[in-house]
N, C-alpha and C positions, 0 to 999 in steps of 0.2 A: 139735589137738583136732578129732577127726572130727565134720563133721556128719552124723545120723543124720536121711532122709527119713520114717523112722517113729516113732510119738508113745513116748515112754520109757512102760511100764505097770507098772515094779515099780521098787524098791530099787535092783536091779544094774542097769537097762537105764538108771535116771536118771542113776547113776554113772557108767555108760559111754559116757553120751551128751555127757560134759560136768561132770556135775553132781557135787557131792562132800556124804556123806554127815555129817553133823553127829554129836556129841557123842550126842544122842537121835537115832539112825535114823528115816532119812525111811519112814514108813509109810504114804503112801497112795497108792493106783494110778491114772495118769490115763489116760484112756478115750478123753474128748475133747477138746480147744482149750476153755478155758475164756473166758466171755463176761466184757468189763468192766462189771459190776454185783454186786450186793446175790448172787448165785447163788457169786459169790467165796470168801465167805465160809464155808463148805460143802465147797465144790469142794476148795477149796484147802488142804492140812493136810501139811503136808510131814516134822512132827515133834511129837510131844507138848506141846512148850515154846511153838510157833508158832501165833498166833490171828491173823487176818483181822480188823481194827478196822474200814477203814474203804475204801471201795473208788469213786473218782468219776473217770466221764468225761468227760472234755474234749472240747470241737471247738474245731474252729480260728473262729476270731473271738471266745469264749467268756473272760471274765475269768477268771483264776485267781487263784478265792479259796473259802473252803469257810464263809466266816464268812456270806454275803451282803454282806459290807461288800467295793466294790470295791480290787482292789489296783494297778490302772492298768497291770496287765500282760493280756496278751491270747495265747491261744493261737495259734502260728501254723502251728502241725500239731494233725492230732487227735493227743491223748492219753488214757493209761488212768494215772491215780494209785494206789496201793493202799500202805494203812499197814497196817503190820504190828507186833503185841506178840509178843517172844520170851522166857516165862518162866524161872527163877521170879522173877525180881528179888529186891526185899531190903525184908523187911517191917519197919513199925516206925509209930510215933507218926503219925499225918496230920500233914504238913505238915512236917516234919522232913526237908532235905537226903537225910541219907543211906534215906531211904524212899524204895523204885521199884517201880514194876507191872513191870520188866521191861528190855527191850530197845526200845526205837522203830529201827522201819526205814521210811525213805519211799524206795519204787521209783516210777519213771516207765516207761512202756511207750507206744514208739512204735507208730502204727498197723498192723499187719501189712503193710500195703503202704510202709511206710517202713520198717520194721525192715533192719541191715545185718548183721545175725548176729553184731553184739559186745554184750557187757556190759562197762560204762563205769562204776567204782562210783567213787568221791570219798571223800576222808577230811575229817577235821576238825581244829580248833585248838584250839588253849588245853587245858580241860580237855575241850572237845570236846560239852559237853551241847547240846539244840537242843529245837524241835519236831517231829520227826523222829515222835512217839509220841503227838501233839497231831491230835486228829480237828476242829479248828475254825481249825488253823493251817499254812499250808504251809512247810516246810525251801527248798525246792529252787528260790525264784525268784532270778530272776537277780540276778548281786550286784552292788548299788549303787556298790561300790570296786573294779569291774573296771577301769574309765578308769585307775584309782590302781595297781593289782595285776594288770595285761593277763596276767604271766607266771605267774600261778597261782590268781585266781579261777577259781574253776569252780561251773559251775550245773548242777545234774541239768537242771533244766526247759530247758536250751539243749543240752546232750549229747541229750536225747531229742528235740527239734525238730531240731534245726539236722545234730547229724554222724546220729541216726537208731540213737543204740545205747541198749540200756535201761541205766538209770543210778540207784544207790541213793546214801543217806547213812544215816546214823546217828547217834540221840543219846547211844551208849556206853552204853546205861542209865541217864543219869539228867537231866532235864529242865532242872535249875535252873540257868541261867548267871550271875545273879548274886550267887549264892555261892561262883562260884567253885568253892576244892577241897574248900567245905565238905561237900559230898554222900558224902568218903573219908575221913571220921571217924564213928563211931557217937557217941550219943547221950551215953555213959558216958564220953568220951573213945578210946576205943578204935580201932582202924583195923578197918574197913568189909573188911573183904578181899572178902567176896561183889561190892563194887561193882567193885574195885580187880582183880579180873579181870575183869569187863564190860568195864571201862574199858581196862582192856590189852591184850585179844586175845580175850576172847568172842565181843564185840558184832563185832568186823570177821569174824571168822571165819562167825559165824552168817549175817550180810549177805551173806558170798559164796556160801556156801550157798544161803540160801535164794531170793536173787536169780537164780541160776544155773536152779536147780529150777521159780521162777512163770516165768521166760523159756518156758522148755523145755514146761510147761505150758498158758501162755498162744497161743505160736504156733505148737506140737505139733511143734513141731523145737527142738533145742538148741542154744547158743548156740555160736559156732565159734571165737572169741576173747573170752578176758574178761580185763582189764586194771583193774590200781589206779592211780588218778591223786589224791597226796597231796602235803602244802606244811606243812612245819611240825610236829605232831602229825602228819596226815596223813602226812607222809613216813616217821612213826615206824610211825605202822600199816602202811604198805606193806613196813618193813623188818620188823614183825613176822610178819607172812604168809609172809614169803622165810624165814624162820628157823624157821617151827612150825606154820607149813601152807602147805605149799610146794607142793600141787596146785591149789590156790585160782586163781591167777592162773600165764596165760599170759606177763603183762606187767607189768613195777612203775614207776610214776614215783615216786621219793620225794627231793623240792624240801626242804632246810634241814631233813632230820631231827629229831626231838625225841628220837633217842635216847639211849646215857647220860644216861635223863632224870634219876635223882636226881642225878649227878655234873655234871653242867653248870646245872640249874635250883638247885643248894645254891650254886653259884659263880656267878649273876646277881644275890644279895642282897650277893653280897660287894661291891661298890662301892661301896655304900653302908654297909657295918660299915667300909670304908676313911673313911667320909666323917665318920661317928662318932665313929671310936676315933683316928683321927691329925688330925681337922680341926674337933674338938671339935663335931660335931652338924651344922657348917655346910657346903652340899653346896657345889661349884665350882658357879660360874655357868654358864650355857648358851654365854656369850660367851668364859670363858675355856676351857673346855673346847672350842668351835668354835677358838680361839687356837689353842693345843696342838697341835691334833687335825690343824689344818690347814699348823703349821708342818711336822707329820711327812710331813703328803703333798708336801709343797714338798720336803724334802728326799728323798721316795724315788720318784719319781714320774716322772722322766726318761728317755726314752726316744727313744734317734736326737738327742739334743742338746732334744728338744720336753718343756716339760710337759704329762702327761696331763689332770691336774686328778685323779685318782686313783693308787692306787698297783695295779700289775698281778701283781706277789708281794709282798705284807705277809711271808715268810715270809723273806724275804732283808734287811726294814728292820730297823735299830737304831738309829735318831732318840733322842736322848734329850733330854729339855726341861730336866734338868736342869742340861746342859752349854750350853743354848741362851740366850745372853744376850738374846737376839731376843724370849722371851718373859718371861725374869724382871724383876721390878717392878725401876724405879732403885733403889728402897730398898733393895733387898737384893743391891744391886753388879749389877744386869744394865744394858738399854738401854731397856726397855718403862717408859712412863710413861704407859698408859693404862690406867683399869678392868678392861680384861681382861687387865691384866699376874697373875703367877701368882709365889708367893714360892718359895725353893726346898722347903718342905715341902709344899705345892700340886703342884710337879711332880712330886715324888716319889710322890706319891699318885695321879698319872696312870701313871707307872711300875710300881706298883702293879695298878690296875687292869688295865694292857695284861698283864701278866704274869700274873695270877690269880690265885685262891684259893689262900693259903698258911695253913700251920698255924699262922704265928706274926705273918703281917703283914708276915715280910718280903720283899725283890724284887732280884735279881742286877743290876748291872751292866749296860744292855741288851748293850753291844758284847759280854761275856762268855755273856748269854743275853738272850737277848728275849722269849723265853717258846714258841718253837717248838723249843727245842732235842731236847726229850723226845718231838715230837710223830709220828715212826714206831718209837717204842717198845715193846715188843710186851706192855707192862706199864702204859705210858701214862705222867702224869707219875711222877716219884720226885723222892726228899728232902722239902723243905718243900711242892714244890707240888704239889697235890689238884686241878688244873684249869686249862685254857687261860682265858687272857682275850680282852677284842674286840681285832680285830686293829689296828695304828696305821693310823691313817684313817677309820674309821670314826667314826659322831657315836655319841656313849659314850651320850648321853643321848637318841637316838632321834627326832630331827631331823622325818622322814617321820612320825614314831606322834603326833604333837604332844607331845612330850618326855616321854614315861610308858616310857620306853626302862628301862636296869637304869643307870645317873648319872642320872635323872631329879629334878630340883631339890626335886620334890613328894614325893620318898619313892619306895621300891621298886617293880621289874616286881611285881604280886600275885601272880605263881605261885608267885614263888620264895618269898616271906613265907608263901606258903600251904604251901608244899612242906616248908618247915624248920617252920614248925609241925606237921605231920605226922610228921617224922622223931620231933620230938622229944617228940609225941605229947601238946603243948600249948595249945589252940587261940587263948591270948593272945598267942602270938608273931607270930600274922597279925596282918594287919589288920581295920579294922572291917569291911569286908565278908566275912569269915569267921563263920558263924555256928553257934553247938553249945550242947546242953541245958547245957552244963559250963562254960560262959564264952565267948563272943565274942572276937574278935579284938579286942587292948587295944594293938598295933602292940610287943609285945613285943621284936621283933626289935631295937631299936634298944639294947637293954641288954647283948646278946650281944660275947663277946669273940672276937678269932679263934681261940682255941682251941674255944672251944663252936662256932661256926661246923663247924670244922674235924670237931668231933664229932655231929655235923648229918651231915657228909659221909659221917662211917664209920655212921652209922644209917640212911643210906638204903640203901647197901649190903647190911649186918646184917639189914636188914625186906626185902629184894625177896620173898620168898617170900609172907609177906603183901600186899604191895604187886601182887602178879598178876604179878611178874618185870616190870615197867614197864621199866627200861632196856635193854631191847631190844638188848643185844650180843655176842651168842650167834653167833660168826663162822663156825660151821658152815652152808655155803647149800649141801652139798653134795645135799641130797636135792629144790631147788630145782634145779639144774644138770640133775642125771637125770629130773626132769619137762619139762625143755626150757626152759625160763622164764628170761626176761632182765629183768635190773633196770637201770635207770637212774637214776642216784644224780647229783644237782648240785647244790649250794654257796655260795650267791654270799659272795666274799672280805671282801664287808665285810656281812658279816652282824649287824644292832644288836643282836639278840636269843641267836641260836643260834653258838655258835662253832666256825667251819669246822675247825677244828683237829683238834675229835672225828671227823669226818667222815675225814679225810686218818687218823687213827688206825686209825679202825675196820678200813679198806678194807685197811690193813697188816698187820691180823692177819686179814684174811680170806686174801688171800692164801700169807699163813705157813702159814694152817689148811689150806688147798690144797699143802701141800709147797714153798711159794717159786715154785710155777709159776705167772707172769704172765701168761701167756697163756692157761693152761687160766682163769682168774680170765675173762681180759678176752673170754674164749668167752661168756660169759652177760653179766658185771658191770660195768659200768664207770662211771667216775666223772667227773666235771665241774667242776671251779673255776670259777667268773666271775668276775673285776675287777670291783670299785663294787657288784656288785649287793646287794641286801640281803636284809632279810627277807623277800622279795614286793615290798620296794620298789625301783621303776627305779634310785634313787641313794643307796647305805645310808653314801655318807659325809658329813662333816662341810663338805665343797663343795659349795654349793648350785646351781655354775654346773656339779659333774661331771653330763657324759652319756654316760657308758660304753655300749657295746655290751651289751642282753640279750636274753635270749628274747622273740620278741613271743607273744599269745596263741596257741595251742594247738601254738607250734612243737615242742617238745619233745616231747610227745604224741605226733606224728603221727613222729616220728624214732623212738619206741620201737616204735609200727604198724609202720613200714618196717622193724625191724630182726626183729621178730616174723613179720611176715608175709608180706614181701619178701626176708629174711635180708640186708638194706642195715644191716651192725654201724658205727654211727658212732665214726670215730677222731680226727675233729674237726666242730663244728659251727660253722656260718659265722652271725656275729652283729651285730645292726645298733644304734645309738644311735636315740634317737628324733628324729626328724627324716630319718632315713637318710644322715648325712654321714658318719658315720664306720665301716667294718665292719671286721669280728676276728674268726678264730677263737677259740673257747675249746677246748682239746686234752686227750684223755683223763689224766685222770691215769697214772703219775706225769709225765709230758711236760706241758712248758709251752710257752706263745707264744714265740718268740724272735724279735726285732725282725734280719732282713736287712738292711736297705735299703731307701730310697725315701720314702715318703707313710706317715706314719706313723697316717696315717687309713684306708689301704689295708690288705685282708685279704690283698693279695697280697707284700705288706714282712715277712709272720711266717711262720714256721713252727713246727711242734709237735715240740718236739725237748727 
């Protein structure tokens, strides 16, 4: 992407300079570098939709807070803040979820003398809303659960002090996060669709936009690299950009995808319709499920004669607890005679679980399938089963989240209870924190049978149109590839949340869609597994003593700058335990680690093969 020494003054020159034209054509001509103040607001009109709310600068020693109430952060570079509304949003009732002014976008803009000519934009989680669109509240300080999440917090307000690139977020359009997914229902029951594309691909699209354009504006040169760094959701929007605005970004991180969102988020409730309908109401305990979970890593976990404490392919374990006398209760002919012994309908229902959402409830044999058999499919699963489960090793019930995981003792992940009441266009099937003119969340979900489940699955499908095409798996990146744009797509194996599984899928018929040519794929795209890692957390299994090798903070990030910017295409990245005793590559997909010989703590014992 050229940087242009002269100020973009029309339509074409901001396009040419970087910038990409929105939905409503950018209509207004810039003259001069525009000043960080109130003059912003004026100056700055990029598109009919797009209003200037609220615009404050910062100095370095200055608290950042816009309430007057301090927030015990302090600038350590000057900054320019500027919020931004991106019409029309979605009218209705005050005060009613699915009501929104709009789009919220919070940009940070380093000082001109610190600017490094990239835009650094960040995605978000869950259902993704914030204060992003909030003139008395800031999105972008630094987050609290980076010591916990090093390898994928990300704070606008540290990307624009610390690396020096201007850096947005977004709250999707719609503000309310403790509603959850109540904001993609209308009032009547109905689905929201106006939101339901904000929330899918507007609102990111709009952001690169118009972040691209106040850059270009702001420092009368345009930006030279701009890049998505996403985790979760986040990851789902960066693979939405690669799929349907593939000039957006020069560069993609997307950490633990969200996408197949309705076909993985309908199969995160299913743990618990297991825990329902085969274990009459009552979930496993945290203890026997740590049981289970950990006898499977005891048996797949070995490597060089060593155990890891993790497993390094879940994809090759068939552990089955049901043949494990180790965990079944004496009562029921095993060896275990502790509380957290498991009888054999308890294991099965772990079997279950690992294996995923079936139409009927039921689960193969692991040694005959374990639940990856289907999983380079170019169709995904077939037969009974609608969906990967968590991988063996992983804590079922989310260990790191304080157990609100998808086996959580307390009742379901809320997205997914959110998600299937949407499918099915009921809002008593959430839970209580679901709220609509039409009934509240009355945790309906628990009356469902695996067939309704199952028909859950085919209505998120059936609705993507309404739903703004949310699952995001649209394996054509072909017109991402001829804009130059590289994505970096990584995984961690024991994901509590998101199941690696979709991932290793998707990337298989992206490929396919490219003519079977790997390489032309792994020209731009490539992909990343980690052992133990999780959702964001350093250790996503069920071993509390695993410390696998991950990413530490902004590793990954700066390997996708060097592949963009230095043409350095990573085909393995070297990775360290916390502490730094143990390192490992993690190797592009489809190549894994394979243990040589030697210190099975050493990166130099494996190679990617």
């Amino acid at each position: 992407m050229p940087v242009l020494v002269t100020i973009c003054a029309s339509v074409v020159l901001l396009a040419a300079c970087g910038g990409n034209t929105s939905s409503s054509a950018l209509t207004a001509a810039t003259t001069k570098p525009l000043t960080c103040d109130d003059s912003m607001k004026t100056a700055f009109k990029p598109d009919v939709n797009t209003t200037v709310t609220l615009v404050k600068a910062f100095k370095k020693g200055d608290d950042l807070n816009l309430s007057g109430t301090s927030s015990g952060v302090t600038a350590t570079n000057d900054l320019c803040m500027v919020k931004l509304n991106v019409g029309p949003g979605n009218p209705g009732p005050a005060g009613a979820p699915s009501t929104s002014p709009g789009i919220g976008i919070e940009v940070w803009l380093p000082s001109p003398a610190n600017w490094n000519k990239r835009v650094h934009v960040v995605g978000g989680g869950g259902w993704a809303g914030g204060v992003q669109g909030s003139t008395t509240a800031i999105a972008g300080l630094p987050n609290p659960l980076a010591a916990l999440f090093p390898a994928v917090a990300v704070s606008t307000v540290a990307i624009a002090e610390t690396e020096g690139a201007v850096s947005a977020s977004t709250d999707t359009g719609h503000a309310d996060t403790a509603g959850g997914g109540s904001f993609a229902m209308n009032p009547d029951g109905t689905i929201n669709t106006a939101l339901w594309t904000d929330f899918a691909s507007r609102s990111i699209h709009e952001m690169a936009v118009d972040t691209k354009a106040l850059a270009t504006a702001y420092y009368g040169i345009a930006p030279k690299y701009s890049y998505w760094d996403g985790f979760s959701t986040g990851g789902r929007q960066g693979m939405k950009e690669a799929q349907a605005n593939p000039d957006d970004f020069d560069g993609i991180l997307a950490g633990g995808p969200a996408f197949n969102w309705s076909k993985f988020i309908t199969g995160e409730l299913y743990p618990q319709i297991v825990f329902q309908r085969d274990l009459g109401g009552t979930p496993l305990t945290t203890a026997q499920q740590d049981l289970v979970s950990n006898a499977a890593i005891s048996a797949c976990d070995s490597v060089g004669g060593q155990h890891l404490g993790y497993i390094l392919d879940p994809s090759a374990c068939k552990y089955d607890p049901t043949a494990d006398r180790n965990v079944l209760c004496a009562a029921s002919g095993g060896a275990n005679s502790t509380p957290a012994c498991v009888t054999p309908v308890q294991a099965a229902a772990i079997n279950k679980i690992w294996y995923g959402i079936t139409s009927d409830g039921s689960a193969p044999v692991p040694g005959s399938d374990n639940g990856w058999a289907s999983v380079t499919s170019l169709t995904g699963p077939s037969g009974v089963q609608r969906w990967f489960g968590q991988t063996r090793g992983t804590s079922l019930y989310g260990a790191f989240f304080g157990g609100t995981g998808l086996a959580g003792v307390n009742g379901p992940f809320t997205v997914a209870s959110d998600q299937v009441a949407l499918e099915l266009q009921n809002p008593t099937i959430a839970g209580p924190n679901f709220v609509n003119a039409t009934g509240n969340g009355a945790s309906g979900w628990k009356a469902l049978s695996y067939a309704q489940l199952s028909n859950a699955f085919d209505q998120g499908i059936a609705l993507q149109s309404q739903f703004g095409q949310i699952n995001t798996d649209n394996p054509d990146l072909s017109a991402f590839k001829s804009h130059g744009g590289k994505l970096l797509h990584y995984h961690g194996l024991s994901d509590e949340l998101i199941m690696p599984q979709g991932s290793v899928n998707y990337y298989t018929r992206v490929v396919n869609q490219m003519g079977g040519d790997l390489a032309s794929v792994q020209s731009f795209y490539r992909l990343f597994l980690i052992p133990g890692f999780g959702h964001g957390s350093l250790n996503g299994t069920a071993n509390p003593a695993a410390n696998p090798p991950v990413p530490a903070a902004g590793q990954l990030y700066q390997v996708l700058a060097g592949w963009v910017e230095n043409g350095v295409a990573p085909d393995k990245i070297p990775l360290q335990n916390q502490g730094g005793t143990i390192t490992r590559p993690i190797c592009m997909y489809p190549s894994k680690p394979t243990y040589t010989g030697g210190d099975v703590g050493a990166a130099s014992s494996f190679t990617c093969s």
